[in-house]
C-alpha positions in Angstrom: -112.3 -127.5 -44.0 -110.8 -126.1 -47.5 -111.4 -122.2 -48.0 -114.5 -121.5 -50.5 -114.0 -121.0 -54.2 -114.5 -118.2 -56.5 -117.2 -119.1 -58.7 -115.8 -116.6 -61.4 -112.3 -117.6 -61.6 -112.5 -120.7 -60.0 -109.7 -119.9 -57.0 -110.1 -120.4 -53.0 -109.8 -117.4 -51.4 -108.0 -117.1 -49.0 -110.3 -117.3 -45.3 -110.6 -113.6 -43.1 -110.1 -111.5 -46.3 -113.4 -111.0 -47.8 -113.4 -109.7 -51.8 -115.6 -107.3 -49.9 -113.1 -105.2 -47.8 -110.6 -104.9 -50.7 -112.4 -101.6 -52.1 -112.7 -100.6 -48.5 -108.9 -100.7 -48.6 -108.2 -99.3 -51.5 -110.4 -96.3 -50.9 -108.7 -95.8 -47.7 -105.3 -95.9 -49.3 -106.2 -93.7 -51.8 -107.6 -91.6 -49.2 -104.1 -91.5 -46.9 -102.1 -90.5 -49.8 -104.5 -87.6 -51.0 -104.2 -86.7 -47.4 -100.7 -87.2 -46.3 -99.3 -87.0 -49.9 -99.0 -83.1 -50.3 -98.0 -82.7 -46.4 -95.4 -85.1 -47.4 -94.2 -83.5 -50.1 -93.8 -79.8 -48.2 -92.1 -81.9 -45.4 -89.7 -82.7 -47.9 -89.2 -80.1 -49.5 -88.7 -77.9 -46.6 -87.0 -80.4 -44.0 -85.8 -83.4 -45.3 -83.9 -82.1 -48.5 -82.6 -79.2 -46.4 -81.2 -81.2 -43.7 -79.5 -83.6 -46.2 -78.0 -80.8 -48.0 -76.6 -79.2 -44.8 -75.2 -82.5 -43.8 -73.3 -83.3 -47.6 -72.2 -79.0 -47.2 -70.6 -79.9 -43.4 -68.1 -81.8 -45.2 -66.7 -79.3 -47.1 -64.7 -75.6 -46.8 -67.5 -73.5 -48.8 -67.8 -69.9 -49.1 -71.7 -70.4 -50.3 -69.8 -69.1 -54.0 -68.5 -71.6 -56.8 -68.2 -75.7 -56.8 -67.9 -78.1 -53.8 -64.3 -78.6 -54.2 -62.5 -78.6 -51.1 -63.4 -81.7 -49.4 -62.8 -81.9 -45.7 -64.2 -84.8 -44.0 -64.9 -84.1 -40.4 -62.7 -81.5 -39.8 -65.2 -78.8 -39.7 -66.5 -80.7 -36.7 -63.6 -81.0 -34.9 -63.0 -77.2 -35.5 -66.1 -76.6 -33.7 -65.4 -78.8 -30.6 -62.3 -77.7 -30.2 -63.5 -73.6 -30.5 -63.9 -72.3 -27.1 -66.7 -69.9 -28.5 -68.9 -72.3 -29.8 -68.3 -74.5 -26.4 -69.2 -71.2 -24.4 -72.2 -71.2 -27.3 -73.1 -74.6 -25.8 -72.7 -73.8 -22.0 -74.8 -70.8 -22.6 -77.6 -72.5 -24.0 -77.0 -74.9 -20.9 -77.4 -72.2 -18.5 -80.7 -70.7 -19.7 -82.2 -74.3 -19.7 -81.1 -74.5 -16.2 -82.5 -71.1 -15.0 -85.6 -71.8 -16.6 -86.2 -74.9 -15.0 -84.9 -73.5 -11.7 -86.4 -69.9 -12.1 -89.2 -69.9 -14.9 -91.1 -73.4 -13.9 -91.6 -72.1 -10.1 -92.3 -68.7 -11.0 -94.9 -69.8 -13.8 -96.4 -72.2 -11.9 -96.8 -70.1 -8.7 -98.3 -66.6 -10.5 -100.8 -69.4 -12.6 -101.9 -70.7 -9.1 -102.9 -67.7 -8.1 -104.8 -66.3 -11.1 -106.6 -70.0 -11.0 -108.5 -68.3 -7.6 -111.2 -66.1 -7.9 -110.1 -62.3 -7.2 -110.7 -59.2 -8.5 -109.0 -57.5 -11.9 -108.0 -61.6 -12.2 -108.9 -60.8 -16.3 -106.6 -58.0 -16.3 -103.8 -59.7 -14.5 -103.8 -62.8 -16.9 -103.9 -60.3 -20.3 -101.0 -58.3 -18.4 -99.0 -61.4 -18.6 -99.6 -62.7 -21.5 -99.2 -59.8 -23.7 -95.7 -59.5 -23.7 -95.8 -63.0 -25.4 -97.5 -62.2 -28.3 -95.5 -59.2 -29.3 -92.9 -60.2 -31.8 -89.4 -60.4 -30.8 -88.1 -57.4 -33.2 -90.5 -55.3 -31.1 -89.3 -57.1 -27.6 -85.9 -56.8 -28.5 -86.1 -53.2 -29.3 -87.7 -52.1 -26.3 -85.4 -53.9 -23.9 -82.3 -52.2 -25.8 -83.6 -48.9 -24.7 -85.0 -49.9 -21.4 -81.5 -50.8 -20.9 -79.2 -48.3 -22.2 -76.8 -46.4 -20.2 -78.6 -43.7 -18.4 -82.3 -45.1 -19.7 -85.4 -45.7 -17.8 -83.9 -48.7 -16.2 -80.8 -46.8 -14.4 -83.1 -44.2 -13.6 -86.0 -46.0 -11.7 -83.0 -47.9 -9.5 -81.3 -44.8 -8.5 -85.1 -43.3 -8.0 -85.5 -46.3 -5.5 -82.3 -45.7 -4.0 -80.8 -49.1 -5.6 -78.3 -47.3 -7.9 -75.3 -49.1 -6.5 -76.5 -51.6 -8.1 -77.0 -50.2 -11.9 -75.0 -52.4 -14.4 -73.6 -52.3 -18.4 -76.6 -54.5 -18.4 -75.7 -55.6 -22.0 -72.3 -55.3 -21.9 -70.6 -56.3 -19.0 -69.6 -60.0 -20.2 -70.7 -61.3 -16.0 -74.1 -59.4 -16.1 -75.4 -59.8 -19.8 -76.7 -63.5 -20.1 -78.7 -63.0 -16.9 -80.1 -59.9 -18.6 -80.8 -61.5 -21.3 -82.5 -64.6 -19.1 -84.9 -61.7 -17.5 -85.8 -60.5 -20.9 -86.4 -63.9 -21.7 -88.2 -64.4 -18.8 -90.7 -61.8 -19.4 -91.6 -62.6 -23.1 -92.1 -65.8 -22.7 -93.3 -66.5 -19.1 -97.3 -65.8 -20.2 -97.1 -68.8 -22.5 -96.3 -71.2 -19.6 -99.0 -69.3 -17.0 -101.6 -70.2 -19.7 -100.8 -73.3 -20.3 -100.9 -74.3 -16.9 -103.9 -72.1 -16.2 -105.6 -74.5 -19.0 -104.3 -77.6 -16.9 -105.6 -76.2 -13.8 -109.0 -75.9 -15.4 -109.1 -79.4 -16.0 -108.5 -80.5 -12.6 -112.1 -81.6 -11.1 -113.3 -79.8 -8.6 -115.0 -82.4 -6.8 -110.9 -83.9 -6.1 -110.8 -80.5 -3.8 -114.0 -80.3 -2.4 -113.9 -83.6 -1.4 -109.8 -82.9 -0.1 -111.4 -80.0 2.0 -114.4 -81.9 3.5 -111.4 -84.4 4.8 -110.3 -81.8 6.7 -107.3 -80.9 4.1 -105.2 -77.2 3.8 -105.1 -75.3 1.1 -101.5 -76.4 0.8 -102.2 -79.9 1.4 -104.7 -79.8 -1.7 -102.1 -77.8 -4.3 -99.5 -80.2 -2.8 -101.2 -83.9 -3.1 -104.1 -83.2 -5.6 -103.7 -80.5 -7.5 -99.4 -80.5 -8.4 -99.6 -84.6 -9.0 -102.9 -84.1 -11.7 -100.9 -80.8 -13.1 -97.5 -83.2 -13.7 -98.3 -83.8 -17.4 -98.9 -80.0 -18.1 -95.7 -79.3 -16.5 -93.8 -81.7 -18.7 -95.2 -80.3 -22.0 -94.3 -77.0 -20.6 -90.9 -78.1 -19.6 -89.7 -79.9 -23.1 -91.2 -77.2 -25.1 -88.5 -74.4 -22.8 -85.6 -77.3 -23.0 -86.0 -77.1 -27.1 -87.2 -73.5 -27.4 -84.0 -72.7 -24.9 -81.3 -74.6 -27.0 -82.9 -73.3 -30.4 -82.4 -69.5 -28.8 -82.0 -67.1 -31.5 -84.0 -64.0 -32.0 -83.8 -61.8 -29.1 -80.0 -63.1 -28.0 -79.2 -61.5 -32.0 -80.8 -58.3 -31.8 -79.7 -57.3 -28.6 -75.9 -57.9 -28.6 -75.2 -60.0 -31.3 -74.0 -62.6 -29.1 -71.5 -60.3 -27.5 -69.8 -58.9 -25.4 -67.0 -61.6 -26.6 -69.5 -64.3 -27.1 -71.0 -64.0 -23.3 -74.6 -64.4 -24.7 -73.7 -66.4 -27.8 -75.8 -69.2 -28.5 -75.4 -72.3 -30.7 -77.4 -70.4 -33.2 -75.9 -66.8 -33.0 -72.8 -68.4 -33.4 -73.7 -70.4 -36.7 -75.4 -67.3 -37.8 -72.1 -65.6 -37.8 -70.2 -67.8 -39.0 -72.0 -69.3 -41.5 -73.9 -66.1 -43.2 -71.9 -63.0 -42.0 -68.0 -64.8 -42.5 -69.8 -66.7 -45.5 -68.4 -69.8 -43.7 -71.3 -71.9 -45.3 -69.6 -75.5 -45.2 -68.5 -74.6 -41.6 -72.1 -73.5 -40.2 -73.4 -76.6 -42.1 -71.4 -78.5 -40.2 -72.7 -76.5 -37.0 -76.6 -76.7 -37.7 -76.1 -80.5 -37.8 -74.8 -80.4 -34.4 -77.2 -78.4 -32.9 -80.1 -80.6 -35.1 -78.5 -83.8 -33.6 -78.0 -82.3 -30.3 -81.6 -81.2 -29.9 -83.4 -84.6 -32.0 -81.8 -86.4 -29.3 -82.9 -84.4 -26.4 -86.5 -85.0 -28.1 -85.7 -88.6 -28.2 -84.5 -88.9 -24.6 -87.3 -86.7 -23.2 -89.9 -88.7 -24.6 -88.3 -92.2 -23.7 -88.2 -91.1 -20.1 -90.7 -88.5 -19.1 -93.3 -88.3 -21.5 -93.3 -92.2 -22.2 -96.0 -92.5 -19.0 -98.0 -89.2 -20.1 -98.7 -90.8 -23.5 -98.6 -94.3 -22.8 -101.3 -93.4 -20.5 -103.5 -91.2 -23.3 -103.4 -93.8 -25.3 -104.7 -96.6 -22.6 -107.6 -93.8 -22.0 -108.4 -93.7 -26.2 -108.6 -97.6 -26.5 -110.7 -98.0 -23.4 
């Protein structure tokens, strides 16, 4: 059958696309790009050009001051390979990821357990916690310096418990100072992972455990088969979110020893802070900030192919049902 006519111009239209819709279409259009325009434009502006710009600067030996001039291909990122500072950077960042997997997630998970139970002070407990997470990291930093000074409150509460055998150069003994710098790290940021689980735990039904514990299930057997297995997908946000906020580890780390004592705490970004802003080493950092972008895009990229793929192939199954 041939497709219906226009009776004002005369031509078939085409069958499934009413004249109708096309208004509908064109509003919506117009209604994405007054949307998504201006967000597209700060994204930009603020990520896209920047990121180009340190990518065309990584290929040159610039001082931040006059033309780019010196051309020199990829030999800012062989310098960096080939520094053992920055690949101590790199095997820092590796080892905080690794303790906070190891050290963090367990410790997190277990403290957020137990404020899930009903208890006395439970309130208090969880705003104890979590304060420490919402104080900035100037103020954190600070603290922790004093806390940990030679002869401060720290040395002074292990010898008052009989521990002083054990008192360090907590920040600047090159063996002791990363792990100090992992429990600092640990308290500031530990809250953010309790409440986020707490939220998960909240979502679990409660009719899954009544109905565990009517089958004649243990209080372990329930956290172990019901209530870990639905708490998975919480636990994988919480886990990529340390991974990149691990490998993006700046503020404290800075503050606190500057990366030091002989690059022991450096981190990837320390170590292009100093290079590229206090030796005015611009070309040179450029070149480092796209290895640590690349570095972390595709830890994003492998995370989400492998261990999120399920957690959001499985959100969206729920949406189109």
């Amino acid at each position: 059958m041939p497709a219906p006519a226009d009776l004002a111009t005369g031509r078939r239209r085409r069958p499934g696309r009413p004249v109708a819709n096309r208004p509908r279409r064109l509003r919506k259009r117009v209604e994405l790009t007054l949307f998504l325009g201006p967000a597209f434009v700060l994204y930009s502006a603020l990520v896209l050009v920047p990121m180009g710009m340190a990518a065309y600067y990584g290929f040159f030996n610039w001082t931040g001051l006059g033309p780019l001039d010196d051309f020199v291909g990829f030999d800012n990122y062989r310098r960096a390979f080939s520094d053992p500072v920055f690949r101590g950077s790199v095997q820092n960042n590796a080892i905080i990821v690794a303790l906070s997997m190891l050290i963090q997630l367990p410790l997190a998970l277990a403290l957020a357990l137990l404020l899930n139970r009903r208890m006395r002070g439970r309130t208090l407990l969880r705003t104890v916690l979590f304060a420490p997470y919402v104080l900035s990291e100037v103020i954190t930093a600070v603290t922790w310096v004093l806390l940990l000074q030679p002869s401060g409150p720290v040395d002074h509460a292990m010898e008052t418990l009989g521990l002083g055998r054990f008192v360090q150069l907590w920040l600047a003994d090159p063996d002791v100072v990363l792990y100090t710098m992992f429990v600092v790290i640990t308290w500031k940021y530990i809250g953010f992972g309790i409440i986020l689980f707490l939220a998960g735990l909240v979502a679990i039904p409660d009719e899954l455990k009544e109905a565990a514990a009517i089958d004649g299930a243990s209080s372990w057997q329930t956290t172990r088969h019901i209530v870990l297995p639905l708490l998975g997908p919480t636990v994988r946000i919480w886990a990529f979110l340390s991974i990149i906020g691990a490998l993006q580890l700046f503020d404290l780390i800075w503050i606190m020893t500057l990366g030091g004592p002989a690059g022991a705490s450096s981190t990837m970004v320390t170590y292009l802070i100093d290079h590229g802003f206090k030796r005015n080493e611009f070309g040179y950092g450029s070149a480092v900030a796209m290895i640590l972008f690349t570095l972390s895009f595709v830890v994003a990229l492998l995370y989400q192919r492998f261990v999120l793929r399920r957690d959001t192939e499985g959100a969206l199954t729920r949406m189109a049902g």
